[in-house]
C-alpha positions, 0 to 999 in steps of 0.5 A: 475503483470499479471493474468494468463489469461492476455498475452498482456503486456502495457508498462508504467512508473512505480515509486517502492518506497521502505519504511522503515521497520515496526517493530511489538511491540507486540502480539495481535489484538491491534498489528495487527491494529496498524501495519496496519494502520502504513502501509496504512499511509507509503504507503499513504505518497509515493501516488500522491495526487489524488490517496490519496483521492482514498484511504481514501474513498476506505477504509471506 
């Protein structure tokens, strides 16, 4: 994905890695939190190790 503004494109390996659905369980904040943090820890397992340290401290 480019900016609008970007025109030059640098080819690269990328890896997609596609997960399982998240189901929500509910209604509410609670929910919404609980989903959320379902989705960092999917995303986080599929992470090469360097970048898992990346984002736990990117998050606080």
């Amino acid at each position: 994905v480019l900016p609008r503004t970007r025109k030059l494109v640098n080819r690269h390996r990328m890896i997609l890695t596609i997960h399982n659905p998240i189901s929500p369980k509910g209604k509410g904040v609670d929910n919404i939190k609980a989903i959320m943090e379902e989705a960092y820890v999917a995303v986080e397992s599929a992470l090469p190790a360097k970048y898992k340290e990346q984002a736990k401290n990117s998050n606080n």
